[in-house]
C-alpha distance (Angstrom), angle and dihedral (degrees) to the residues before:
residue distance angle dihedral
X1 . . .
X2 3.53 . .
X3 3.88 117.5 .
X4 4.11 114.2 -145.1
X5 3.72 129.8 -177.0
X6 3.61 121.0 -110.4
X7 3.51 106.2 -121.7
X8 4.28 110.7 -157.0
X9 3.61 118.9 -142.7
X10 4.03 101.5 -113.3
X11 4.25 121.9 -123.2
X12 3.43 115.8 -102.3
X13 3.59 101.6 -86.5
X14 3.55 93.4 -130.4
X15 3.77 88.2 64.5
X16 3.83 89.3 71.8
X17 3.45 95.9 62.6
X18 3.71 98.2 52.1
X19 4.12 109.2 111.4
X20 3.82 106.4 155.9
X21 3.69 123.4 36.0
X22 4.38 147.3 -178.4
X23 3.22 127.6 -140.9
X24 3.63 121.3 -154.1
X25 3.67 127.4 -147.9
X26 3.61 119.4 -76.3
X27 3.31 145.3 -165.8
X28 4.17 124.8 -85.7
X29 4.40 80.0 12.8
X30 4.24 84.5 -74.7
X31 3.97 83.8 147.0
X32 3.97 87.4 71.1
X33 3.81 96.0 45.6
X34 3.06 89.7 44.8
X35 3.66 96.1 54.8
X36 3.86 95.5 49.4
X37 3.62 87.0 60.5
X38 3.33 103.5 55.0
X39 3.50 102.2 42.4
X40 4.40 79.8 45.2
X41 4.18 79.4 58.6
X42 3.64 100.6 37.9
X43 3.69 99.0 -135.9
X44 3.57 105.8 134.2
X45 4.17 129.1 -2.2
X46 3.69 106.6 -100.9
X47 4.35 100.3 -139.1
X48 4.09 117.5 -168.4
X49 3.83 81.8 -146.7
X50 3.98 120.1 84.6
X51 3.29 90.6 -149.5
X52 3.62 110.3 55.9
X53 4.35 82.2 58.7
X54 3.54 126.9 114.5
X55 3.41 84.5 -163.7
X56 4.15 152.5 -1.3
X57 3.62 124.6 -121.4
X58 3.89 112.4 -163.5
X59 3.63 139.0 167.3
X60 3.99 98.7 -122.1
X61 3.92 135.5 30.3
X62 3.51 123.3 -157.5
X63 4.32 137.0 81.9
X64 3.63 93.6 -40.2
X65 4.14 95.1 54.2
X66 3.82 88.0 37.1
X67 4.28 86.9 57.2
X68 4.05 83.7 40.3
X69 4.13 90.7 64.2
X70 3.96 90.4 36.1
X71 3.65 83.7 59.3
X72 3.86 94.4 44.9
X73 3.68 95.8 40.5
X74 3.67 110.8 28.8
X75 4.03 115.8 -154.5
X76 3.64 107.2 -104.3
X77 4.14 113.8 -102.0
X78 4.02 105.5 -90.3
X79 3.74 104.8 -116.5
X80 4.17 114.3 -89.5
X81 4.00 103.3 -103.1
X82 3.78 117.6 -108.1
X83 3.96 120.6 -92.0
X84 4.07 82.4 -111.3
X85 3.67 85.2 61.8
X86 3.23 105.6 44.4
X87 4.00 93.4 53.6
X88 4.45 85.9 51.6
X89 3.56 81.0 51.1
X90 3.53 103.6 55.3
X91 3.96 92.6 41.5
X92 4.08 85.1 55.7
X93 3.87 87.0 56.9
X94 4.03 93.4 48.0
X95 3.81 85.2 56.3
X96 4.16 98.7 35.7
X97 3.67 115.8 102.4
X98 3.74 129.5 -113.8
X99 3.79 138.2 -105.8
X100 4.04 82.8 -87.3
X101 3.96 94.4 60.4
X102 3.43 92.8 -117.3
X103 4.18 122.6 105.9
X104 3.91 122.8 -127.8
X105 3.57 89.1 -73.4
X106 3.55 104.2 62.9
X107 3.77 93.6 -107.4
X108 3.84 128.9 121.7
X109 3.81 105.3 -97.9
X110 4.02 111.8 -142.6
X111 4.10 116.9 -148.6
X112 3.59 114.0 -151.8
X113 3.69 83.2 -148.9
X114 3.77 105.0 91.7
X115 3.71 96.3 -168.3
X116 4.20 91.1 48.7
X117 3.52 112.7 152.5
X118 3.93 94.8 -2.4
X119 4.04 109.1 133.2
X120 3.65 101.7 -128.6
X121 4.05 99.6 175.4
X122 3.47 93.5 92.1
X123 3.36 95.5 -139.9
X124 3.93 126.4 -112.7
X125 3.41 108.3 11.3
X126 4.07 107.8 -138.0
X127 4.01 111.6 -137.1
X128 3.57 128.8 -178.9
X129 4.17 94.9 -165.1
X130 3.40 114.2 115.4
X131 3.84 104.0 1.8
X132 4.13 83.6 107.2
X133 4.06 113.1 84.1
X134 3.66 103.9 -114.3
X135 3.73 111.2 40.9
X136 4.34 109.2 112.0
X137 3.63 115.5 177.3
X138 3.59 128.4 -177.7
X139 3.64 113.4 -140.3
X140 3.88 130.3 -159.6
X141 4.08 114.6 -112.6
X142 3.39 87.8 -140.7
X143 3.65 119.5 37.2
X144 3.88 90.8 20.1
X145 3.29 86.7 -136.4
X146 3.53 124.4 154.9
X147 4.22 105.3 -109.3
X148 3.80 101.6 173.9
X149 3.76 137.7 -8.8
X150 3.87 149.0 -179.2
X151 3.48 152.7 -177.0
X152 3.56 118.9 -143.3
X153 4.06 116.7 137.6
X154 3.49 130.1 -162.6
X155 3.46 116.9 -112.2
X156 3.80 94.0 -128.2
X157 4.04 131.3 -27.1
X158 3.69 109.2 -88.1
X159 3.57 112.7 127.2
X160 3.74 87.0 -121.1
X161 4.06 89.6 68.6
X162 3.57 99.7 31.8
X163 3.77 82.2 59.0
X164 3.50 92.0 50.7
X165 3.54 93.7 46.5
X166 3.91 95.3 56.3
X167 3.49 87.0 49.4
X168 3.74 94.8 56.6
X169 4.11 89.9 40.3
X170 4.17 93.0 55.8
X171 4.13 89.9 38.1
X172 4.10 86.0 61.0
X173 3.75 87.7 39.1
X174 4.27 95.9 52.4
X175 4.13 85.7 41.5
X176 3.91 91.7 56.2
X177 3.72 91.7 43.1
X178 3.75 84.8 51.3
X179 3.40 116.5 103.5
X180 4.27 104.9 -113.8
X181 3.67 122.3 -152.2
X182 4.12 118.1 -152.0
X183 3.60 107.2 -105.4
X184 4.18 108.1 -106.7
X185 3.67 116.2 -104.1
């Protein structure tokens, strides 16, 4: 029999360097069992203000948390274009065609742009993370990236098992941040 070293799937890196962070509302209150626990383990600082956090953890992912952390941290303002730009662009609208597809002139206007005017966002983007009770995720502030996750649901809402279940939640969270050796062969 041939002995092999386990090797452990390493934490998002990112994860590591996460000191402060927010926890948005959850369902059945989790966000404030949660919270107790943490600070109880000392892992990360638990801050009241969104923008002292390296990070987010929520409940669900998807359009609605997306518009959640446009509302928390707004874009900045794009710059205002330069008086040399605003003059090109005013020219380009002399010469743009109408609503009718024809220019000023009466004559068909042709776009070298192929894909002119087609909507390509796709609208609403349909996502099944994070509709299920039980899935947490702590997501990066800046890259909104996804830096750890799990799914552990309570078995019901008593404050008795959402306790335990935060417990469970921050003991998976302290053993990934744990450093793991290979197993010796």
């Amino acid at each position: 029999m041939l002995a092999a070293s386990v090797a452990f799937a390493g934490v998002n890196p990112q994860l590591r360097e996460v000191k402060r962070v927010y926890i948005l509302a959850m369902s059945a209150s989790m966000d404030q069992f949660l919270a107790s626990q943490l600070v109880k383990a000392g892992i990360f600082e638990v801050v009241t203000d969104p923008k002292k956090a390296d990070a987010i953890i929520t409940d669900r992912v998807g359009e609605s948390f997306e518009n959640k952390l446009d509302d928390l941290y707004p874009p900045p303002t794009p710059p205002k274009p330069a008086p040399d730009a605003a003059k090109t662009d005013a020219a380009k609208t002399d010469t743009a065609k109408s609503d009718t597809g024809k220019s000023d002139t009466g004559k068909i206007a042709v776009r070298g742009d192929a894909l002119a005017g087609v909507d390509l966002s796709g609208g609403a983007r349909p996502t099944t993370m994070g509709h299920g009770k039980g899935n947490i995720f702590i997501v990066s502030r800046g890259s909104r990236s996804v830096l750890w996750s799990i799914y552990e649901p309570p078995k019901n809402n008593t404050s008795r098992e959402l306790t335990k279940t935060a417990e469970r939640v921050v003991k998976h969270l302290q053993e990934d941040l744990t450093e793991k050796k290979p197993a010796a062969e």
